[in-house]
C-alpha atoms as an extended CHARMM CRD file, in Angstrom:
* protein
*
       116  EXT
         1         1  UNK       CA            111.2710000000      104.3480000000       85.3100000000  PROA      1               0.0000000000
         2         2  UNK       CA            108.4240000000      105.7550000000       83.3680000000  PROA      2               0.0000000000
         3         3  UNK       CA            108.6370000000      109.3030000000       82.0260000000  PROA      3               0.0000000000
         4         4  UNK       CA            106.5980000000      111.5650000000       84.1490000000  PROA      4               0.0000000000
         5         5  UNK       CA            105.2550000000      115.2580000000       84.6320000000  PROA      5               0.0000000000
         6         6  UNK       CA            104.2810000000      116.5310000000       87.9490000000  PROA      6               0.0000000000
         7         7  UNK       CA            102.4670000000      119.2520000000       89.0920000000  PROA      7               0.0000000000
         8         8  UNK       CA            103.7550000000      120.0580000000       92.3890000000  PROA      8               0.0000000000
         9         9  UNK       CA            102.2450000000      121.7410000000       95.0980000000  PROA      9               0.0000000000
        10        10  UNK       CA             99.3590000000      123.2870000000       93.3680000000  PROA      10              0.0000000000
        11        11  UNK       CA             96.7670000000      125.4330000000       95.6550000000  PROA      11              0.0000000000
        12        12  UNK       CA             93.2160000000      124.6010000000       95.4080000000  PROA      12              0.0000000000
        13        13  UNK       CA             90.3080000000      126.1620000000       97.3390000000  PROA      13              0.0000000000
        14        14  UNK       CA             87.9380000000      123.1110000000       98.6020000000  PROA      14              0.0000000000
        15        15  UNK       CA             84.9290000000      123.0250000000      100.9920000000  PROA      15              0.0000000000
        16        16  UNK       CA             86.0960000000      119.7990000000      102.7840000000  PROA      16              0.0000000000
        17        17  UNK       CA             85.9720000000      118.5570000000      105.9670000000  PROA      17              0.0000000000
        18        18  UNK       CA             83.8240000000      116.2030000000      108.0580000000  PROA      18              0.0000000000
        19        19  UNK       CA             81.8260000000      118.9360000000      110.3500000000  PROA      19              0.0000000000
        20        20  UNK       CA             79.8610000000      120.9150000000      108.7790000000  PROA      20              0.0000000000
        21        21  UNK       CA             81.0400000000      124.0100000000      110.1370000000  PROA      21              0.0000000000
        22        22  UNK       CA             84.8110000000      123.0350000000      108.6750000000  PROA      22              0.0000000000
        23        23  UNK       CA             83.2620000000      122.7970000000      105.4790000000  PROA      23              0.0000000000
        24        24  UNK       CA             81.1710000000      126.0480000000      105.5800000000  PROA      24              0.0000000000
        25        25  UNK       CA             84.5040000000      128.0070000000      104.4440000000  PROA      25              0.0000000000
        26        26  UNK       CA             86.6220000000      127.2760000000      101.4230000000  PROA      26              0.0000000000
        27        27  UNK       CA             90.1760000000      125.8570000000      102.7200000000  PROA      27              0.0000000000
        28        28  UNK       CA             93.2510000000      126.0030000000      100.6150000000  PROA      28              0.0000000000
        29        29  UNK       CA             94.4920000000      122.1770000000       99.7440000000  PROA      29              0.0000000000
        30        30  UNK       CA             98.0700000000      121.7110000000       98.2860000000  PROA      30              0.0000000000
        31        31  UNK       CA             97.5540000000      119.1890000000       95.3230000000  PROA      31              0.0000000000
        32        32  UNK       CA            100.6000000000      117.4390000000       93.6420000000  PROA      32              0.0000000000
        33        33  UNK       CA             99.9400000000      115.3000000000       90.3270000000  PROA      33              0.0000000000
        34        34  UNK       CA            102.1770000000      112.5670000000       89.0750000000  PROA      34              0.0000000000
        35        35  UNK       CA            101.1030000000      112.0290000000       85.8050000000  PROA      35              0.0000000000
        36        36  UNK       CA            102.6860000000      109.1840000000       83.7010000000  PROA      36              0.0000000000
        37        37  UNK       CA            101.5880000000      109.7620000000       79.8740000000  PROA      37              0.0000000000
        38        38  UNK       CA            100.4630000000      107.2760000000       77.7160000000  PROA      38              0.0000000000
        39        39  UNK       CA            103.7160000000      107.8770000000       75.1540000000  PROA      39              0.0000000000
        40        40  UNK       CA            107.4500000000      108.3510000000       76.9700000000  PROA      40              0.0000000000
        41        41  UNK       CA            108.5650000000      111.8540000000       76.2150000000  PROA      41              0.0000000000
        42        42  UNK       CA            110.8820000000      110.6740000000       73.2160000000  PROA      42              0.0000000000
        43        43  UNK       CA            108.5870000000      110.5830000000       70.2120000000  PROA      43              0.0000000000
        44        44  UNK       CA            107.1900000000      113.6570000000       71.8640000000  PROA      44              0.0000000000
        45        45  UNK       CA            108.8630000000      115.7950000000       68.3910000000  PROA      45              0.0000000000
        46        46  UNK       CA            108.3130000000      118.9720000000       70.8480000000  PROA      46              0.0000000000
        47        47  UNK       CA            104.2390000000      119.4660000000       69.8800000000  PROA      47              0.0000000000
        48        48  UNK       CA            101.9320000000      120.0430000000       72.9480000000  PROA      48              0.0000000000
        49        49  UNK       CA             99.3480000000      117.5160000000       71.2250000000  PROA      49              0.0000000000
        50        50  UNK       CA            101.6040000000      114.9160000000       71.5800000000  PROA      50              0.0000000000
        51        51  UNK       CA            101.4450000000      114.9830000000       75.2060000000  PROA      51              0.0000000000
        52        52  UNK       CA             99.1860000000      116.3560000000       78.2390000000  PROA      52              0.0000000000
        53        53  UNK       CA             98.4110000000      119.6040000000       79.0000000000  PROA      53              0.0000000000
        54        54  UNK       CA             99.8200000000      119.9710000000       82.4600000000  PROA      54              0.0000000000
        55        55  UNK       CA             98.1950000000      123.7300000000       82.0750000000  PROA      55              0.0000000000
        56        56  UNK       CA             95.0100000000      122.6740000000       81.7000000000  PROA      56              0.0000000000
        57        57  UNK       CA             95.3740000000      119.6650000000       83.9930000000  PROA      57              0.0000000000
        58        58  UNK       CA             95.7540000000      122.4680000000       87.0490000000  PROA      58              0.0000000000
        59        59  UNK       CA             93.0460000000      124.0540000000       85.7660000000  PROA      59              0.0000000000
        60        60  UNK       CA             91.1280000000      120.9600000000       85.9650000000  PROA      60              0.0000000000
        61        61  UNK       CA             92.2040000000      120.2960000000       88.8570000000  PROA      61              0.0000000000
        62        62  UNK       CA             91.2050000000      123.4810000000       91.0650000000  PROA      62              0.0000000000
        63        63  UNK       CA             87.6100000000      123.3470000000       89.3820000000  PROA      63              0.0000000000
        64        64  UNK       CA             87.2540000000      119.9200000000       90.5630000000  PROA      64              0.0000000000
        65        65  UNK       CA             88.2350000000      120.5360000000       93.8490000000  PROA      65              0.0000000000
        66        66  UNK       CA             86.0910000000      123.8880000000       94.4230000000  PROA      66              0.0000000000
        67        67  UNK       CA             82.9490000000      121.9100000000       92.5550000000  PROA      67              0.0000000000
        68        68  UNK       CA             81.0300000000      121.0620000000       95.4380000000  PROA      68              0.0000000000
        69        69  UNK       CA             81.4220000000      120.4170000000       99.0910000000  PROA      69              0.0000000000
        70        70  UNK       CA             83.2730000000      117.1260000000      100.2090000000  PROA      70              0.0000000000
        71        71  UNK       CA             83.5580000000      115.2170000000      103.9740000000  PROA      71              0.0000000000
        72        72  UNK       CA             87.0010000000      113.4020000000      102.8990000000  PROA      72              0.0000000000
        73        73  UNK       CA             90.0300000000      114.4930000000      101.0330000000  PROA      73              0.0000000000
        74        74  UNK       CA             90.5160000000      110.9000000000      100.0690000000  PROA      74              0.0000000000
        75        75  UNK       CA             87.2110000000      111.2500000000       97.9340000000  PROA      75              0.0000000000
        76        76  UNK       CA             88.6880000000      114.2390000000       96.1930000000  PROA      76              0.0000000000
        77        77  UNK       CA             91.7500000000      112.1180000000       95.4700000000  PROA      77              0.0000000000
        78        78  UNK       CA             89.9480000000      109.4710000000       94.1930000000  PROA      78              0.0000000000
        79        79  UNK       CA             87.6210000000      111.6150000000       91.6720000000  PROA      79              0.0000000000
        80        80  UNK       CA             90.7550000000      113.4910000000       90.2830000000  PROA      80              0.0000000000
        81        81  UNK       CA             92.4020000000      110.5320000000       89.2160000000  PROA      81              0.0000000000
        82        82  UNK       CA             89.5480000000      108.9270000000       88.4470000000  PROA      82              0.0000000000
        83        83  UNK       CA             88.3210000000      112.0280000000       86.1310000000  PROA      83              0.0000000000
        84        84  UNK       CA             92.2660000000      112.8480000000       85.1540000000  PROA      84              0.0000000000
        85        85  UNK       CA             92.3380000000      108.8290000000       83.6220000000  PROA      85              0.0000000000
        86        86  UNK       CA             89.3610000000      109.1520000000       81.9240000000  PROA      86              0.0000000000
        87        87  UNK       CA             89.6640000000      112.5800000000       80.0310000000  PROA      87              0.0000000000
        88        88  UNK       CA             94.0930000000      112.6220000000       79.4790000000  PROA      88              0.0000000000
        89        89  UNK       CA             96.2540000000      110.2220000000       77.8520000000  PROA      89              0.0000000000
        90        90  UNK       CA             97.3120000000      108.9940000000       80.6440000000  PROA      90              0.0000000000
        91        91  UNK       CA             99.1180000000      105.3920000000       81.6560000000  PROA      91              0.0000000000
        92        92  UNK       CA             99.0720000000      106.4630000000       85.7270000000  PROA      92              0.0000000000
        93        93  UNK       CA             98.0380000000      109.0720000000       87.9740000000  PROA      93              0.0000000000
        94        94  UNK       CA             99.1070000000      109.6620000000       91.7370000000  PROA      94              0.0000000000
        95        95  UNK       CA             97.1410000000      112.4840000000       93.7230000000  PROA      95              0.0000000000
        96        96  UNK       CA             98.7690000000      113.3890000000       96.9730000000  PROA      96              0.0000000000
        97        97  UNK       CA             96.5210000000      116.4990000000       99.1830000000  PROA      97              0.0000000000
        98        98  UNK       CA             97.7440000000      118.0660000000      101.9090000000  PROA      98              0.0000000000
        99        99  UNK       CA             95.3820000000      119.5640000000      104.5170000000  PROA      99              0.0000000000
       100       100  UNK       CA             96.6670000000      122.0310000000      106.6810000000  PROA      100             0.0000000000
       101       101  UNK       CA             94.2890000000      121.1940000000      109.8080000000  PROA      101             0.0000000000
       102       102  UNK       CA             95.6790000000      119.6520000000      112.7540000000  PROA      102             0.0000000000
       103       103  UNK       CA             97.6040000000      121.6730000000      115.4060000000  PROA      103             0.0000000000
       104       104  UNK       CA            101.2590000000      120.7130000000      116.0270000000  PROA      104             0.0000000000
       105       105  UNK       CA            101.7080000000      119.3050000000      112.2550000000  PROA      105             0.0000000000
       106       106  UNK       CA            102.9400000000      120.7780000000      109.3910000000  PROA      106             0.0000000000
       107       107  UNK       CA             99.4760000000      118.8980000000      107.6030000000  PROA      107             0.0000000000
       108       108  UNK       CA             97.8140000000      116.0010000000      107.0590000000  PROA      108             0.0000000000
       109       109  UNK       CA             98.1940000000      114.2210000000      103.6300000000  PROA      109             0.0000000000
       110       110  UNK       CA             96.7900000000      111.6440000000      101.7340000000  PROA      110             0.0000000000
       111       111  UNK       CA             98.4080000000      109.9760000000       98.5570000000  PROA      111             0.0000000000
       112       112  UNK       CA             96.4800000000      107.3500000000       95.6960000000  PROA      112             0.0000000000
       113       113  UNK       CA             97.4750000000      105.8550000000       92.4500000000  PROA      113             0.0000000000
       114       114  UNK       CA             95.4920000000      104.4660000000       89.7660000000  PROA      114             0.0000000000
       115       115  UNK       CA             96.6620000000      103.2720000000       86.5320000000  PROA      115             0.0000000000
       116       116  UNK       CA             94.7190000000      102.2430000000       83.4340000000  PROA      116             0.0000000000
């Protein structure tokens, strides 16, 4: 199994939802990143530039998500991986969200991977 840092649980503030009155109000998403680094933690020689930010990643993350207004929470999955490929050394990503929306469920998720 590939070495892996995840970012669990991390609350983001997202004007999402498919009416527009649901997306008139900021809701809180929980966002959990599995990131798989391009280089296994072992030649790692404990330096942060040898491997990805996970600090900045959340940051990254939360502006992302409170950019602009979305319908879907699977299109903010699929632009955070997309955008968290493209900018981190990364081998894989997978994005799960959690909505909080329905009554009578604990939430509504959504999971993706992408990999280079």
């Amino acid at each position: 199994m590939p070495d892996e840092i995840e970012i669990r649980r991390l609350k983001v503030h997202a004007h999402i939802g498919v009416p527009d009155d649901e997306r008139s109000a900021p809701q809180v998403l929980l966002i959990t990143a599995r990131l798989t680094p391009s280089q296994g933690f072992d030649g790692l020689a404990d330096e942060i530039t040898h491997t990805v930010d996970y600090h900045a990643v959340a940051i990254q993350i939360q502006e992302l998500a409170a950019a602009r207004p979305r319908k879907l929470i699977e299109t903010l999955a699929t632009e955070l991986c997309d955008f968290l490929l493209r900018n981190h050394p990364l081998a894989k990503v997978a994005i799960s969200i959690e909505k909080h929306i329905l009554p009578d469920t604990e939430c509504v998720a959504v999971h993706i991977e992408r990999s280079r």
